[in-house]
C-alpha positions as CSV (number, residue, x, y, z in Angstrom):
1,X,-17.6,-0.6,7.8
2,X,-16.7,2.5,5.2
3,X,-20.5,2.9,4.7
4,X,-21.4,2.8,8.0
5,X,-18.5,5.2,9.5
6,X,-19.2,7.7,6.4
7,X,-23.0,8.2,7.6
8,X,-22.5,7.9,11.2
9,X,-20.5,11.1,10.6
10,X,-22.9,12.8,7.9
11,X,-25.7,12.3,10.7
12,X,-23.7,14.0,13.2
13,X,-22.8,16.7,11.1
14,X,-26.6,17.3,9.4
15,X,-24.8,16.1,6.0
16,X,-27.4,14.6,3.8
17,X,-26.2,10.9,2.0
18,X,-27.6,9.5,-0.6
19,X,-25.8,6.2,-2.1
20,X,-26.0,5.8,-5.6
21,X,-24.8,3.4,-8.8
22,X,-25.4,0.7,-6.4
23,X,-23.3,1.3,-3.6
24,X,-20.1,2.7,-5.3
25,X,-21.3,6.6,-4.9
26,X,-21.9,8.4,-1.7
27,X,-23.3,11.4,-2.5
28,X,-23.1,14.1,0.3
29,X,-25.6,17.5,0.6
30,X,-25.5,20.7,2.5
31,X,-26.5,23.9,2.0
32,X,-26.3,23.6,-1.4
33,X,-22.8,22.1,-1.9
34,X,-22.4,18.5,-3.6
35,X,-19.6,15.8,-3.2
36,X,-18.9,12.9,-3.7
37,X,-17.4,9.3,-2.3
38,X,-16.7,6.7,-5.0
39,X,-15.7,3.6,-3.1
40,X,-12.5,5.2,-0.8
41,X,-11.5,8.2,-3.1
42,X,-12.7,11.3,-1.6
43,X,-13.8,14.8,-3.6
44,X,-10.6,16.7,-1.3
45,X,-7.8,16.2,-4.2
46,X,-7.2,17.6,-7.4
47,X,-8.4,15.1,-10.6
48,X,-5.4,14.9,-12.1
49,X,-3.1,14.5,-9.0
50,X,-5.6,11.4,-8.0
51,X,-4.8,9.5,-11.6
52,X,-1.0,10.2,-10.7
53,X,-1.3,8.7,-7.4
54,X,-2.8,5.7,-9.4
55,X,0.1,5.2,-11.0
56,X,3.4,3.5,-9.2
57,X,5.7,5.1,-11.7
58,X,4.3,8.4,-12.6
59,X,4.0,8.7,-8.8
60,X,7.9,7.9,-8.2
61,X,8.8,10.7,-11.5
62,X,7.5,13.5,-9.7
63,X,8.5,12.7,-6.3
64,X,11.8,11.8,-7.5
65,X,11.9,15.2,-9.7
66,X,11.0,17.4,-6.3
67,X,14.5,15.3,-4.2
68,X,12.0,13.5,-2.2
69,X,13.4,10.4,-1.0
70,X,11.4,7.5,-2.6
71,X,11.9,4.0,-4.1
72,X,13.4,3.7,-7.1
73,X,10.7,2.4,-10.3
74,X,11.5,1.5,-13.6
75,X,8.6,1.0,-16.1
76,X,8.1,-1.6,-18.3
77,X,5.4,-1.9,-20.7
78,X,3.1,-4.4,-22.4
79,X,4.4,-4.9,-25.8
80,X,0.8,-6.5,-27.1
81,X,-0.9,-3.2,-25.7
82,X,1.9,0.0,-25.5
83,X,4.0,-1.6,-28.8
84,X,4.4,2.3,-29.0
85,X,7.2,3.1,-26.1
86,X,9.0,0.1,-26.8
87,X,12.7,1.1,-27.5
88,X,14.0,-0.9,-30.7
89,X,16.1,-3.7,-28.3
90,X,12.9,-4.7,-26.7
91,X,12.2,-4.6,-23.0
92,X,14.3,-7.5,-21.8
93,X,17.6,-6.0,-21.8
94,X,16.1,-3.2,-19.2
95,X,14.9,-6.0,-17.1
96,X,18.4,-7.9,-17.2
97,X,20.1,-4.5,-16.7
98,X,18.1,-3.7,-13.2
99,X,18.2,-7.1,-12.1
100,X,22.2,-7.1,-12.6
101,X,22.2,-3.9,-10.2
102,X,20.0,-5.0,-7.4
103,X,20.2,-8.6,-7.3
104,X,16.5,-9.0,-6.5
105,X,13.9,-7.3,-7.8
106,X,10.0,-6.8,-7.2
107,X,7.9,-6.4,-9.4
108,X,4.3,-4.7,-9.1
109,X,1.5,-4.4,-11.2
110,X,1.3,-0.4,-12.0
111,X,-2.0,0.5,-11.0
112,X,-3.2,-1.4,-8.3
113,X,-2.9,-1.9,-4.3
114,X,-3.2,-3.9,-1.1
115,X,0.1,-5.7,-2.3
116,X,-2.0,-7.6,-5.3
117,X,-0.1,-9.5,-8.0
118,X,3.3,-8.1,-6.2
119,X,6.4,-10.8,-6.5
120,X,9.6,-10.4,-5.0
121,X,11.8,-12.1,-7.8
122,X,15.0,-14.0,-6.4
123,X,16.4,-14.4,-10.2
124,X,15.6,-13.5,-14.0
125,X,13.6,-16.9,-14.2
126,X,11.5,-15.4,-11.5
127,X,11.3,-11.9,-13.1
128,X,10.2,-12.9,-16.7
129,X,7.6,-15.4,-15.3
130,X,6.1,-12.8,-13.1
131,X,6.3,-9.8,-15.6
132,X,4.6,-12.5,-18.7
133,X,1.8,-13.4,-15.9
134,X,0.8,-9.7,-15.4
135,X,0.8,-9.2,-19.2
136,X,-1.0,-12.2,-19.5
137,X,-3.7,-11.1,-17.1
138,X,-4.1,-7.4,-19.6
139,X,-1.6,-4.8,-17.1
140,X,-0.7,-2.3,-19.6
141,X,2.7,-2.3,-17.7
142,X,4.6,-3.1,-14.9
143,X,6.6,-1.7,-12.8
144,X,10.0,-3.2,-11.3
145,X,11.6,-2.3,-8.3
146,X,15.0,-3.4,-6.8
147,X,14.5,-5.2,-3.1
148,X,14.9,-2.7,-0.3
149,X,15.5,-5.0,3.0
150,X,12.7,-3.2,5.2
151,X,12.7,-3.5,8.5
152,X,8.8,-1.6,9.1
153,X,6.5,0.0,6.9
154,X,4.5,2.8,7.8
155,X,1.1,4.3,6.6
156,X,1.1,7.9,7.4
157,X,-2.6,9.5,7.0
158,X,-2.1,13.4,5.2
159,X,-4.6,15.8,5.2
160,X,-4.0,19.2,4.2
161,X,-0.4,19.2,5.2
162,X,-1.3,17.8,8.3
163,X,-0.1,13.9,9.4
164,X,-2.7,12.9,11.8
165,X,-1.8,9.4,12.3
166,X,1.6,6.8,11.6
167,X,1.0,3.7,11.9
168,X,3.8,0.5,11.7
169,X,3.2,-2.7,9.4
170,X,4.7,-5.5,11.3
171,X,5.1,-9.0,8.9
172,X,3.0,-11.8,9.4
173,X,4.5,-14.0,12.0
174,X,4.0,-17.3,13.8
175,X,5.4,-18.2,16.9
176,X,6.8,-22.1,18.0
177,X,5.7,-23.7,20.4
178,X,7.9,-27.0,20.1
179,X,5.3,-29.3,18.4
180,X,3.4,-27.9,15.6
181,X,4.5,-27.1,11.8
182,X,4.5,-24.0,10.5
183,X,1.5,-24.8,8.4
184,X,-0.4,-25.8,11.6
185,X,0.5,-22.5,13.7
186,X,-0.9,-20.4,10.7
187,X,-3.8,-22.3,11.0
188,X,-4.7,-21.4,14.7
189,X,-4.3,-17.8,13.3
190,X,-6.8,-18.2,11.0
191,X,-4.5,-17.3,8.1
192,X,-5.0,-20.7,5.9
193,X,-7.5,-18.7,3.6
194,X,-5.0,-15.6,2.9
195,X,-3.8,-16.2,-0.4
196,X,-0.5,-14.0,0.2
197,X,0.1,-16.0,3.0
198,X,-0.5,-19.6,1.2
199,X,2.2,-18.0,-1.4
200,X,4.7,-17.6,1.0
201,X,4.4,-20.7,3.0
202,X,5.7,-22.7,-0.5
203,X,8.6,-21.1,0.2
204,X,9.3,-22.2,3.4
205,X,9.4,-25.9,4.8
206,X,5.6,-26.0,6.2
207,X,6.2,-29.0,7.7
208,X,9.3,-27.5,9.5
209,X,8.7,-27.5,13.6
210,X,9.7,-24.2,14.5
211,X,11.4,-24.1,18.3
212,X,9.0,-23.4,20.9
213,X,9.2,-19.1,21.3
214,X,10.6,-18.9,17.8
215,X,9.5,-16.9,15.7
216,X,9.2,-17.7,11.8
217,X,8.1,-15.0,9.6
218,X,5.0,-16.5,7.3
219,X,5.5,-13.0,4.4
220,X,7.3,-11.0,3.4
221,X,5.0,-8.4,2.5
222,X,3.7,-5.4,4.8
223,X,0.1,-5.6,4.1
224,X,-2.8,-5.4,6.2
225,X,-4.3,-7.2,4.2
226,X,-2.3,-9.7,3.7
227,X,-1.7,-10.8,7.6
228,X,0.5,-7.2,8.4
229,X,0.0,-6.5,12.1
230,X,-0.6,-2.8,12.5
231,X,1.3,-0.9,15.6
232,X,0.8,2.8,16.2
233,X,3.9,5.0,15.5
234,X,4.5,6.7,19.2
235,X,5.9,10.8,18.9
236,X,9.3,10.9,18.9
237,X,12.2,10.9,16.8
238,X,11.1,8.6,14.3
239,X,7.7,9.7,14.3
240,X,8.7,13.4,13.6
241,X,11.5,12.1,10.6
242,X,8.8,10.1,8.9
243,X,5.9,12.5,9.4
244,X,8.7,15.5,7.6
245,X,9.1,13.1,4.6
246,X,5.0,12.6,4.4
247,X,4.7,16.2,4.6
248,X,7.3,17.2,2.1
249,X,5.5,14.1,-0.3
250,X,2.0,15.5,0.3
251,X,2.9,19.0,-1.1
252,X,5.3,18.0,-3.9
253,X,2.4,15.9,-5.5
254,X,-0.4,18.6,-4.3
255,X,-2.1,15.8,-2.2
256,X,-4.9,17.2,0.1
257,X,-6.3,13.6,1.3
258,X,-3.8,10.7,1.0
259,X,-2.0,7.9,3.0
260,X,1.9,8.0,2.5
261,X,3.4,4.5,2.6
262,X,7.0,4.8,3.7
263,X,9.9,2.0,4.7
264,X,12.2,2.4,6.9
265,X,15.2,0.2,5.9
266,X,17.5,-1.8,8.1
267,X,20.3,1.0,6.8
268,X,18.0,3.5,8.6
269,X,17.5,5.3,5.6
270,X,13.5,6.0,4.6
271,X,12.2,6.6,1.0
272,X,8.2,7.0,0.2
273,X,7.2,3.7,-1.3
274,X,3.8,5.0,-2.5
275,X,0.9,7.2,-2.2
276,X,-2.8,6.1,-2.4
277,X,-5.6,8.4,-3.6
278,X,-7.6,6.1,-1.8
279,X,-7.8,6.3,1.7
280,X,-8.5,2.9,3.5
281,X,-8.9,2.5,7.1
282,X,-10.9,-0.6,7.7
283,X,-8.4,-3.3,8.6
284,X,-6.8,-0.5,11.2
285,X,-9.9,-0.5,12.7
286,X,-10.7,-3.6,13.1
287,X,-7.3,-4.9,14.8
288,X,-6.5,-1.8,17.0
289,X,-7.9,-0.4,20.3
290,X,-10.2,2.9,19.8
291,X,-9.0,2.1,15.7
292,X,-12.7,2.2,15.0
293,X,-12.7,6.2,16.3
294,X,-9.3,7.0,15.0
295,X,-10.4,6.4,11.9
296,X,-13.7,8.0,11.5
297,X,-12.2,10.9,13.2
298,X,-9.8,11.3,10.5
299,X,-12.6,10.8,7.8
300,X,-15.0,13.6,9.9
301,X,-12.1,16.0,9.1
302,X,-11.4,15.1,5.7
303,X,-15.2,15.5,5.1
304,X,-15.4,18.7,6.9
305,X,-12.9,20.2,4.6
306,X,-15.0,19.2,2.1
307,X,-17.7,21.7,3.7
């Protein structure tokens, strides 16, 4: 769908596109000026300000040094791999520490997205077995997070100190009817093959016969990707706090083409939970009326500010 949006809008705007390196370059021409598309990372932002975004913690240091509001990280890293910035007690008694203060924490691969290898950690059993599998699977480091109880998650799209569209995360839910297990009702939604989803359910009672109109939350993640239902953010008081903390978020890490993840907690209170230097639109499109247009219109301006 990328592919196809990305040329649909080069054709109407007599760009030439050429892809390249099998399918991960799209190389755009006109009037002599060159750029480039590798997978959903855009030519618009700086080099060095894309490997920041990258980065979970590096991205929370320099919000966090500019008083933006954002989630708090701690780094932790690989001691077979960064031995090097390993203080002399080890990394353990930084983990009990921030699990002492927060009760629960979550704890994130550094470097990638769409919620992968992400635990929420319910006790220090849970936190060493998650932060060993990431090592295990070659993460130079990890990132831990205490729990903030969210109550929606919003992807804000940025472009040049512009927010042109917020969108709510809503949890994967099911919905009782009075007869059928949890495991079955996830069924009829076609989420039995979502991985996040079959984590989540061993933590509930799948066999458990939810009332009929109850509803029984399947994750406790906010990704699309993961079974997230996306909603779009109406103007209004809301929208106009959260799109003043993207704005302020985009400028402090010199952002031109980003999507702004921010929570909104059940304390009211909203922090930045991360930036992506890759902007991804697909799943939006897919599950929303006109999401197919919203989207490529925001890629046709990113694109055109490329020109």
């Amino acid at each position: 769908m990328f592919h196809t949006m990305i040329k649909e809008i080069c054709l109407e705007m007599d760009i030439k596109v050429e892809t390249l390196s099998y399918g991960w370059i799209l190389q755009l021409s006109k009037e002599g000026k060159v750029r480039h598309i590798t997978r959903n990372l855009f030519d618009n932002n700086p080099q060095a300000t894309g490997k920041i975004v990258a980065d979970k913690y590096a991205t929370y240091e320099v919000l966090k040094s500019q008083n933006i509001p954002v989630i708090e990280h701690t780094m932790i890293f690989n001691p077979a791999i960064r031995g090097e910035f390993i203080p002399q007690e080890g990394i353990w008694n930084t983990v009990v520490a921030e699990f002492s203060n927060a009760g629960k924490l979550v704890v994130k691969p550094n470097d990638q997205s769409e919620g992968i290898g992400i635990e929420l950690c319910n006790s220090l059993r849970e936190t060493e077995i998650a932060i060993q599998k990431l090592f295990n699977q070659n993460n130079t480091a990890v990132s831990i997070c205490p729990y903030y109880d969210i109550k929606t998650e919003y992807r804000t799209f940025y472009l040049n100190g512009e927010v042109l569209l917020i969108y709510g995360k809503t949890k994967p839910f099911v919905i009782g009817d009075g007869k059928s297990t949890i495991q079955e009702l996830t069924r009829t939604l076609h989420f039995s093959d979502n991985l996040d989803i079959q984590k989540s359910l061993n933590t509930l009672d799948r066999f458990h016969i939810p009332k009929e109109g109850e509803k029984v939350e399947i994750s406790w993640k906010h990704n699309l990707s993961g079974g997230a239902i996306p909603t779009i953010l109406e103007k209004g008081e809301l929208y106009y706090k959260i799109e003043k903390l993207a704005k302020e978020a985009g400028k402090a890490m010199n952002m031109n083409f980003t999507t702004i993840d921010i929570i909104h907690t059940t304390d009211d209170e909203l922090y930045v939970m991360e930036m992506n230097s890759g902007v991804c639109g697909s799943i939006f499109a897919k599950n929303v009326d006109n999401g197919y247009e919203i989207i490529k219109d925001i890629y046709r301006k990113a694109i055109q500010a490329l020109f």
